[in-house]
N, C-alpha and C positions, 0 to 999 in steps of 0.2 A: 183416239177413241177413249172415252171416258172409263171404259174398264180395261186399259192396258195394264198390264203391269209395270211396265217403265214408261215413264214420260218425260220431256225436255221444258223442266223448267228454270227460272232465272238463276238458278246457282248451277246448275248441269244438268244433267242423267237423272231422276228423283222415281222410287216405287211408293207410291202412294199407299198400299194396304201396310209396308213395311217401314215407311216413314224411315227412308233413311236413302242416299246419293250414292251416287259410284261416280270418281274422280270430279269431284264438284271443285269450281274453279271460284267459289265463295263460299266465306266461310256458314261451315254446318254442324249439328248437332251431334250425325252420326255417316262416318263416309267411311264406304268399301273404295278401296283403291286396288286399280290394277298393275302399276308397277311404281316405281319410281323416277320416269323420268317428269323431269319440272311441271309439265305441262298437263300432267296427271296426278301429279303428285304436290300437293301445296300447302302453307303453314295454315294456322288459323283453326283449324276445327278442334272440335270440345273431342272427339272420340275416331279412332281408326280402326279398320281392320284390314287386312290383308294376308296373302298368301306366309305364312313359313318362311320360306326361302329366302323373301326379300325382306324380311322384316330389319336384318340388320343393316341394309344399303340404307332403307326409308328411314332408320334410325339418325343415320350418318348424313343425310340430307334434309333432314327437317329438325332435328336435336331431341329434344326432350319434348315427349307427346304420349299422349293417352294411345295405347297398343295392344289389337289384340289380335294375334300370327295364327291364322289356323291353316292345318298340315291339308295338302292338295287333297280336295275327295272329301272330307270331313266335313257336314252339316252343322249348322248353325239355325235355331230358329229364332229371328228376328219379327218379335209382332204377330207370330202365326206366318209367318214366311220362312220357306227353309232356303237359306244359302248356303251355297257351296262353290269352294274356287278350283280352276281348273288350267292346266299348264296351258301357255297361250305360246312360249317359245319365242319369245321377244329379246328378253334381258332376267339376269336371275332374278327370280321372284315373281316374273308376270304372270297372268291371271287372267281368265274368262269368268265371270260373274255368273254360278248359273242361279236362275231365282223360282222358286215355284210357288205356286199360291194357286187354290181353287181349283187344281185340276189342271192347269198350266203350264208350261215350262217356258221362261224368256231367260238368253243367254247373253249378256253383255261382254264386245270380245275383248276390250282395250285393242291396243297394238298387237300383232301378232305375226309370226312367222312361219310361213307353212310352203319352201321352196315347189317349183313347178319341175323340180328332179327327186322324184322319189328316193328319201333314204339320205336327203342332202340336210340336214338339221342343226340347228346353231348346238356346237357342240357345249357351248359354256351351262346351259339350262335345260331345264324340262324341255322335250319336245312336246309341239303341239299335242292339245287331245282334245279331235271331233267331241262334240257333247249333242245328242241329240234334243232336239228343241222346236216347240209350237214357230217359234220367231226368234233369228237372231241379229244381234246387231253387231254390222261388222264395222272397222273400220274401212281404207279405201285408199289411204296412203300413196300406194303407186298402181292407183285401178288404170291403166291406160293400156290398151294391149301392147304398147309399146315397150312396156317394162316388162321384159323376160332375162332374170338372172341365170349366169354362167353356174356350173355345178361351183362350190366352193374351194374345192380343192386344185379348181385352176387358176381360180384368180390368187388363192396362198400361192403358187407355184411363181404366179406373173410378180408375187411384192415378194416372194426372196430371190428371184430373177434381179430385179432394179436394188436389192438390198447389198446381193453380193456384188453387185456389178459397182458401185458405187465404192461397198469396203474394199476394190481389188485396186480402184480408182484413187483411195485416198481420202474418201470425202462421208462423211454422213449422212445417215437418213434421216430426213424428218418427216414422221409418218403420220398427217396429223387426222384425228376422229372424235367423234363426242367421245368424252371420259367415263361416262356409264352405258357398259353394254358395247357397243364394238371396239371399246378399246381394248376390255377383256377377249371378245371373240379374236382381233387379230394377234393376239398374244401369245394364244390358246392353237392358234393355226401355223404360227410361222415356225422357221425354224434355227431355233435358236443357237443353231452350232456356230451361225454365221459370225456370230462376234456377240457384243454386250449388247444389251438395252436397256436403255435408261429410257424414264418416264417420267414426265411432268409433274408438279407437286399436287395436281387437280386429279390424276387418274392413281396414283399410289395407295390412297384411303382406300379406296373402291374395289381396287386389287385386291387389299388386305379380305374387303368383305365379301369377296368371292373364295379368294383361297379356306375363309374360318367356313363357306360354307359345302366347302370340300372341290370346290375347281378346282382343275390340277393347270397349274400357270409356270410360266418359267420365271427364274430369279428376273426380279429387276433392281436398277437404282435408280436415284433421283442424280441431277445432272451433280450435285454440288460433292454427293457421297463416291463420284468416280475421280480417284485420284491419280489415276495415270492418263493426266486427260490426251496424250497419244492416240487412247483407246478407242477416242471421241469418233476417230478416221476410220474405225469398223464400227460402227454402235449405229442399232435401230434406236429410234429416236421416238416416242410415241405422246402426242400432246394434243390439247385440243382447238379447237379451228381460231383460239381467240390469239393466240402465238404467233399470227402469219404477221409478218415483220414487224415483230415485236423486240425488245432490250434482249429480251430471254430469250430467243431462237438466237439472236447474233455472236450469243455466247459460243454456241455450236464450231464458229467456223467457217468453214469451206464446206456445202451442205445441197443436196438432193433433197427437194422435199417434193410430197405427195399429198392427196387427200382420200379418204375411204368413205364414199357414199354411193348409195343407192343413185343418185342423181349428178353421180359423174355420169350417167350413161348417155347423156343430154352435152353436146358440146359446147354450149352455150355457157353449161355451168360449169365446167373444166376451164374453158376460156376465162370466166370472170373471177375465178377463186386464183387465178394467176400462178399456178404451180408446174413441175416438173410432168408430175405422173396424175390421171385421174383411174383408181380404184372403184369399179362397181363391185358393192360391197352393200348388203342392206341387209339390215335385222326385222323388215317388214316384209309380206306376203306382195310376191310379184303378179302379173295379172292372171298365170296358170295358176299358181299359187292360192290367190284370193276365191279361186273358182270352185278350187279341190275343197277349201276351206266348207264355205257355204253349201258343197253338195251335200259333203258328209255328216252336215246336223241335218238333213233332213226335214227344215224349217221349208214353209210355204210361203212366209212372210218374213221378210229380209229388211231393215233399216242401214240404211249406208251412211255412216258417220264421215269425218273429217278427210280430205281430199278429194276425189274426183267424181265425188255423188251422184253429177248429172249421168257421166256415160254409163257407169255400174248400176245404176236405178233403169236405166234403160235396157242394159243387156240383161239384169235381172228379169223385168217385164218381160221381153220377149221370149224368154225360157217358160212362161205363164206361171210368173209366182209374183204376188203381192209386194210388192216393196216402192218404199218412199226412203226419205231422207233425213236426219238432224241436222241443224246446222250449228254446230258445238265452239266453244273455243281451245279443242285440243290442236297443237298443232304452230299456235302461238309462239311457245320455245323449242321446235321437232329437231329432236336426236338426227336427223339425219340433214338436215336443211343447210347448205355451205351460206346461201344467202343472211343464215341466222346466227354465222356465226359469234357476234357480237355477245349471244344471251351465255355464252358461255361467261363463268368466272374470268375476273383479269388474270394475267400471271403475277404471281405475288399478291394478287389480294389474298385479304380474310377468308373470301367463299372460296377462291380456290384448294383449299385446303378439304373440301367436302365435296 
């Protein structure tokens, strides 16, 4: 509709009265982003804004760029537009876009996490917070009813299970996940009496920019700084999916490894990522989740972003509330996708370092 306040145009997500993007995937003038992962988050634009929290990860992942961190809840008025960012519970620093103009309110979610067990919340960040809203747009990620996650502190229970079983064995864990955001959360969850952990050179930065903004994380090191490498035969191993038989895993040893995604859940994807153990583990809203999400803005009109749009535009419909679809290119490098593991940095390269 010609007086939306958000629209999907060739650079992304674009509010026309506010002349300015949210995660625009070409370069722009002036872009709200909602977190930092790759696929949200990209070089090239004259000017940023984002949430506080995250502003030092986005720092550590795009270098030096025009920044401007406003704290969760805090207004902005952009053009006669007041924006405001709001905890989405993803990875530190994400962010719901709320935008108003004219009497309106549209809510842009990025990614976000909002488990289908009340009280179960990604311990490393903001939890979600409902924003009440004319229209929101959500993502969709793992809209399938089929995706219904375990409370979290069974599936931590299940990876120090296979963690200690392995250190009693002799052998290492290699626990591999995106670097940003569930590397931190399994970090954050497990426990760490078990023995050391060490961590990739790609998720160490990342670390640090959680702990400056007060995570509480357990020590880690990188492989090369463990010098009683003995220690290697109890040591969680934490890296990302581009490591699977790679120069650098081999270093390891004699070694158990696993993978931590939302889409282990699916055996198809545990069989072809080729690993020991598959971890359902996801930083994105599961299909209770996704539901509780959209009840709670109290929105009539729903846009269902990246992932499974056709069935969630469908069940949204038949709830009798308005919604259609974007069809974005978020999703292109997805934090959780084992098939994507490639977009990950090499080990040893230059980007892995960020």
């Amino acid at each position: 509709m010609a007086a939306d306040l958000i629209v999907l145009g060739p650079q992304g997500l674009y509010c026309p009265p506010g002349d300015f993007h949210i995660d625009p995937w070409r370069p722009v003038q002036r872009a709200v982003i909602t977190h930092a992962h790759a696929d949200h988050a990209r070089r090239g634009h004259a000017a940023y804004l984002c949430a506080a929290p995250g502003a030092g990860v986005l720092r550590a992942r795009l270098g030096d760029i025009t920044l401007q961190a406003l704290p969760y809840g805090q207004a902005v008025d952009i053009q006669g537009v007041r924006v405001s960012l709001h905890p989405a519970g993803h990875v530190l620093g994400s962010a719901q876009v709320r935008v108003e103009h004219g009497g309106r309110v549209w809510v842009a979610s990025g990614d976000y996490f909002v488990s289908g067990h009340a009280g179960d919340a990604n311990t490393t960040c903001e939890p979600f917070e409902p924003v009440r809203c004319d229209c929101f747009i959500t993502e969709s990620t793992f809209g399938l009813p089929i995706y219904r996650w375990r409370p979290q502190v069974e599936v931590m229970a299940d990876i120090d299970a296979w963690w200690r079983a392995n250190a009693e064995a002799g052998r290492a864990s290699l626990l591999m996940a995106y670097s940003f955001g569930k590397a931190q959360r399994l970090l954050a969850g497990v426990d760490a009496g078990i023995g050391p952990i060490v961590v990739h050179g790609a998720v160490q930065p990342l670390n640090e920019a959680y702990r400056e903004a007060g995570v509480a994380l357990p020590p880690t090191l990188l492989l090369d700084e463990l010098k009683d490498k003995a220690m290697l035969k109890r040591a969680l191993v934490i890296a990302p999916p581009a490591v699977h038989g790679s120069a650098w895993a081999r270093r390891l040893g004699d070694f158990g490894d696993a993978f931590a995604s939302g889409w282990m859940l699916l055996r198809g994807a545990r069989r072809r990522q080729g690993v020991d153990r598959g971890f359902v583990l996801s930083d994105h809203a599961d299909w209770p989740g996704l539901q509780r999400a959209i009840a709670a803005t109290g929105a009539q009109r729903v846009i269902v972003t990246h992932g499974q749009e056709a069935v969630m535009v469908r069940w949204l419909q038949q709830q009798g509330l308005q919604a259609g679809s974007f069809r974005t290119e978020f999703g292109r490098d997805d934090d959780e996708d084992p098939g994507r593991a490639s977009t990950e940095p090499a080990a040893g390269s230059a980007e892995a370092a960020v």
